[in-house]
N, C-alpha and C positions, 0 to 999 in steps of 0.2 A: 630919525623916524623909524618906529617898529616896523618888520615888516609886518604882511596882513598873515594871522591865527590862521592853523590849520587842525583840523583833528583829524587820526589816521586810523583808522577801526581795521584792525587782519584777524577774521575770523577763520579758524584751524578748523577745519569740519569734519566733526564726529570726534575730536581730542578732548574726551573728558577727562575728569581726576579724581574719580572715584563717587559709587553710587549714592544719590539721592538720599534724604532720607525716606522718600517714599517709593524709591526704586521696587521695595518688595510687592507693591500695587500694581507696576509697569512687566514683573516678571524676571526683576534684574536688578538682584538682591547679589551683591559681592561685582555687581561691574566694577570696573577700573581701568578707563582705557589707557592710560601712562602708568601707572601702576603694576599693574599685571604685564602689558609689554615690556617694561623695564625690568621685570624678575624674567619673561618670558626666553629675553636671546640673551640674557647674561648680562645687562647693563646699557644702559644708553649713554654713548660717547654726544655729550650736548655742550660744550664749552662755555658758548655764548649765553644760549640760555640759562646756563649753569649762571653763571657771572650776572643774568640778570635778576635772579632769586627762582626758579621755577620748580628748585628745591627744595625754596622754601614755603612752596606752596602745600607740597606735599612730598612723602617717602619714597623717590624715586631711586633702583639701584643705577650705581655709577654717574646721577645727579645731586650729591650731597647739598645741604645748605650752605649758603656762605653767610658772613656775618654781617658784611656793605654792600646788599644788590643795588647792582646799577637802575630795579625799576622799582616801583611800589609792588605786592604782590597780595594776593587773596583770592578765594573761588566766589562764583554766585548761586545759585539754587533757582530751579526754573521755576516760576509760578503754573503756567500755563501747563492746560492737561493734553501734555502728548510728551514727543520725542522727538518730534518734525523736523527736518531743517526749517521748513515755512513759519511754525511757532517760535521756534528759538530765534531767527532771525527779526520776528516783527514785535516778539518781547525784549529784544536786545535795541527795539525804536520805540520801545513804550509802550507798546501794546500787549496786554496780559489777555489771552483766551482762556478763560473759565468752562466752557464746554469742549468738552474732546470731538473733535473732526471726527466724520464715518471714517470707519473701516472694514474690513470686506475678506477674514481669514476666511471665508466658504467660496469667494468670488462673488461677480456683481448679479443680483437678481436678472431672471431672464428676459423680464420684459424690459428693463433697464440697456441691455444688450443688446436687443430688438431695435429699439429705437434708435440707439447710438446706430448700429447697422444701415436702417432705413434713412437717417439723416446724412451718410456718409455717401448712400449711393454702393454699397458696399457686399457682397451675397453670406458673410458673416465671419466669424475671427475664431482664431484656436485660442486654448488654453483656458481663459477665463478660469482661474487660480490663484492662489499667494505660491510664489514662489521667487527663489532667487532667478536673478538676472540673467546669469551666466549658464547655468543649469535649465531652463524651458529653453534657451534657443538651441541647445543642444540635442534635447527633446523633440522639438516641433520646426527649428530651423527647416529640415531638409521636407516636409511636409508643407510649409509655407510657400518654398520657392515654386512647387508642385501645382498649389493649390491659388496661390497670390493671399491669401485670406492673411487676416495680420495678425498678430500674438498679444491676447491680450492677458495682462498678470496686474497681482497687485504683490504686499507687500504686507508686514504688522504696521508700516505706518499709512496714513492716509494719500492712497496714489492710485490713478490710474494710469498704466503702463503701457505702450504698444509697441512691440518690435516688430523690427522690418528690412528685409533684407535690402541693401543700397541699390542692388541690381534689377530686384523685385518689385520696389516701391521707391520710386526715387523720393531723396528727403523731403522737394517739396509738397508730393502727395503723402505723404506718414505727417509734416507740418500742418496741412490743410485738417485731414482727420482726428491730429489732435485738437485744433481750436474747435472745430465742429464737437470733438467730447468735453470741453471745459465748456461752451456755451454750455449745454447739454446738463451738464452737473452742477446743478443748483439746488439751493433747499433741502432737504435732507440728502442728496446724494452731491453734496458742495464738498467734495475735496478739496485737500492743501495742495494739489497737483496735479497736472496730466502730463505726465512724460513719455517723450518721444524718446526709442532705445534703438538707434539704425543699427545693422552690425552687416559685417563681411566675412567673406569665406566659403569653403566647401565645407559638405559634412562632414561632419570630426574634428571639423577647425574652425568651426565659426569663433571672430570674435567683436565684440563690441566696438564701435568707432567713436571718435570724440566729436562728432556733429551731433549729440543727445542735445534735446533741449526741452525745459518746463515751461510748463504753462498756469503761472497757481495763480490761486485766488487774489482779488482785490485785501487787500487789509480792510478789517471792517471797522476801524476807526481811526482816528489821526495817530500819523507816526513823526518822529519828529525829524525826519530827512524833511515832511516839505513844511513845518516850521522853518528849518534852516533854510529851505530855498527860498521860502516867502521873504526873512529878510536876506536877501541878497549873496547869500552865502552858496556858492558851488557846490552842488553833490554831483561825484562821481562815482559811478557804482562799475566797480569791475570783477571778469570771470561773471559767477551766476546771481550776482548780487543782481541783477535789472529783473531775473527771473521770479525771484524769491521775493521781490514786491512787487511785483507786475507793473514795473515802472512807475510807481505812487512816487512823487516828489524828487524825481532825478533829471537831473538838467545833462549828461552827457554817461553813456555807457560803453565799455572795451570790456568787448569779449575774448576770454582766452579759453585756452583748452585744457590747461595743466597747469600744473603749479608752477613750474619754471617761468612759462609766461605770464601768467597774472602777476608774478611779481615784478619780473623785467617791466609792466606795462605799471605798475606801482610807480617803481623808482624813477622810470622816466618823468613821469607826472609828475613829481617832488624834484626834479632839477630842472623844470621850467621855471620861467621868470615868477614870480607871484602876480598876480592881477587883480586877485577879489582873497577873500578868506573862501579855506577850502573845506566840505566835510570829504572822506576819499574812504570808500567802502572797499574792499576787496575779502573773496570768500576762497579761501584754498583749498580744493574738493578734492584731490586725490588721496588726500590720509582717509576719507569716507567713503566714494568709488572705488578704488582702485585695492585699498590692502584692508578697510575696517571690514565692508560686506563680505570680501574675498576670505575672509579670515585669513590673512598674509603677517602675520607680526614680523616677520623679517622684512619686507616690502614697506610694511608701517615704518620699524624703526630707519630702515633705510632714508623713507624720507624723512623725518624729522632731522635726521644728521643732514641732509643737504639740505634741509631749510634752515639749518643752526649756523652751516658756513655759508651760506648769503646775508644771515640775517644783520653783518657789520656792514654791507653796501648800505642799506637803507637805515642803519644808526648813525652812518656817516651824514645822511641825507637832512638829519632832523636840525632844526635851529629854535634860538630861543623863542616863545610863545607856540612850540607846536606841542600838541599832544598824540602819542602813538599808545592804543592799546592792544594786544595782543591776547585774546579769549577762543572761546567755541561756542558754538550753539547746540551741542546734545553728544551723547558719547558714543564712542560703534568700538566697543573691544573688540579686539581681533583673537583675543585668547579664549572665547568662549563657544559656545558651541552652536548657537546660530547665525545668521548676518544681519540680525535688525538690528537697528539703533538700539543704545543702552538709557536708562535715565539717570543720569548723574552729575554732578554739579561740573560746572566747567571754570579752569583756573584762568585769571584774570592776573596782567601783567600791564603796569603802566608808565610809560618810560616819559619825563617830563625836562627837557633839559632845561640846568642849572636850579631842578628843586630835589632837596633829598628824600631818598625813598623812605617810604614807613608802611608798616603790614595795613593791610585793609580787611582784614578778617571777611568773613565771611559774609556777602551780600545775601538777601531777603531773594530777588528778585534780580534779572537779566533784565530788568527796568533802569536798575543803576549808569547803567550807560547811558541812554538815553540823557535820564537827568544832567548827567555829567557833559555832556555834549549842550543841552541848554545852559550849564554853567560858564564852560569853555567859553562860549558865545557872547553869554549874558542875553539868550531869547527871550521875547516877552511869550515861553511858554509855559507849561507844566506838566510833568508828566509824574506817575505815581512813586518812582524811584529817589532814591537821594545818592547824590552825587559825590564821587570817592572823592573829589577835586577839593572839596570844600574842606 
């Protein structure tokens, strides 16, 4: 007897493979975030990856092609109008957004502020700006802890942001006043997000701590995690996967804080006994936190080498009837000159034991997944993608 199908979805976040073709509409015309990192520190040492065609996706130095990769390989092109993790993650379940989410490069209107304030209980907030993450607490940090008042920022993509010192606002009041700004932002001011930004420190040292959490929007149509849950099939969403769909269709979520962890918390989940058929989400944020906004390309290639030598734990892990794919949902060069998100198509890699790999060219839409996860199944759904499986 088979055992029961699994599909394992590792979204790399912010690891694209070169700009869109409408990238020059987004502002990010020439991104490439494996690309230009790979000319950037003189070559990415990737072995595994190498071996599983990730070369052959595209021109990477010190990544060459090989000629038998161990996965299928091909990029996709986002349909959806943004950059978002939130978009890229809910068109990677089916759902295409045709309208671009607000945005807020001026900061958020006054009275919009006002109210957030007066619903908070709150005497009012610094900053209210686009700015990096790292750069306003440095700014407004030592004026916060002064003042209690919390930092509020956005970003080019669609977010509302509030930092807070851990000592100043303990997490769960910064928690409390972000859900109080996601009710709050509906209808034309419906962000893909409200994120909480706690950080620690003195002046000069403040730094950001890994208790951040979002708060995004409901998906405004069916996504096919809760097809898959409807029939019977387990979704696990772990790391910020429960965030990014505000829990639509997940039957069990593990939070982690880095990449290390989400995957140890991966692997473990795949050497449990089987019990039901599994979908198993997981999102690895620190190639996007940590080194894409930071513009760190050393810190980027860094981590992709340590995700390249764990990445044979969890190939050891697969058996016959599972499928692993290995994509992103939007790019964040770390070679370029600001820290938003890039638009660019993101490489797809799909490792199926005991079927041989063949190129998948080039996908329409981050919908193909989806599709391909109703095929995996055989759900009685449909989503607007077509499926690399077939």
């Amino acid at each position: 007897m088979n055992p029961p199908r699994r599909f394992i979805l590792l979204v790399l976040d912010g690891v694209g493979a070169g700009d869109a073709p409408d990238a020059a509409a987004f502002g990010d015309a020439g991104a490439n975030t494996l690309g230009n990192l790979s000319r950037r520190v003189g070559g990415l040492r990737l072995p595994t990856l190498q071996s599983l065609g990730l070369g052959n996706v595209l021109d990477l130095q010190g990544v060459p092609p090989v000629e038998h990769p161990g996965a299928s390989w091909g990029r996709m092109l986002e349909k959806s109008q943004g950059k978002d993790s939130t978009l890229g993650h809910w068109e990677l379940a089916g759902l295409v957004t045709a309208r671009a989410l607000p945005v807020y490069p001026r900061g958020f209107p006054e009275e919009l502020v006002q109210a957030f304030c007066e619903a908070c209980g709150i005497p009012g907030v610094l900053g209210n700006k686009a700015a990096s993450g790292t750069e306003i607490i440095a700014e407004l940090g030592a004026e916060h802890l002064h003042s209690g008042k919390p930092i509020l920022y956005t970003s080019a993509d669609s977010v509302f942001q509030i930092a807070a010192h851990e000592e100043r606002l303990p997490l769960e009041e910064l928690y409390r006043i972000c859900r109080v700004a996601r009710d709050l932002l509906v209808g034309e001011h419906a962000v893909a997000r409200v994120i909480a930004r706690p950080f620690v420190g003195v002046e000069g040292a403040f730094e950001r701590t890994t208790n951040r959490r979002d708060f995004s929007l409901k998906p405004h149509g069916p996504i096919v995690l809760e097809a898959a849950r409807e029939a019977g099939i387990e979704v696990v969403a772990i790391g910020k996967i429960d965030d990014l769909y505000a829990g639509t269709g997940i039957d069990r979520s593990l939070k982690s804080k880095n990449n290390d962890e989400g995957f140890g918390l991966l692997c473990e989940e795949l050497r449990q006994p089987a019990r039901q058929e599994q979908f198993l989400l997981l999102n690895l944020v620190d190639f996007d936190v940590l080194w894409g906004h930071r513009l760190d390309p050393r810190g980027f290639a860094g981590g992709l080498e340590t995700f390249d030598r764990q990445l044979p734990q969890l190939l050891e892990l697969l058996r016959p009837g599972d499928v692993l794919c290995m994509t992103a949902d939007h790019g964040n060069d770390p070679t370029g000159s600001n820290t938003d998100h890039t638009r660019e198509s993101v490489p797809l890699l799909v490792v199926e034991p005991g079927r041989e790999a063949r190129s998948l060219g080039t996908r329409e839409s981050f919908t193909d997944m989806a599709a391909s996860v109703v095929s995996h199944f055989g759900l009685p759904a449909s989503f607007s993608g077509n499926s690399f499986l077939d």
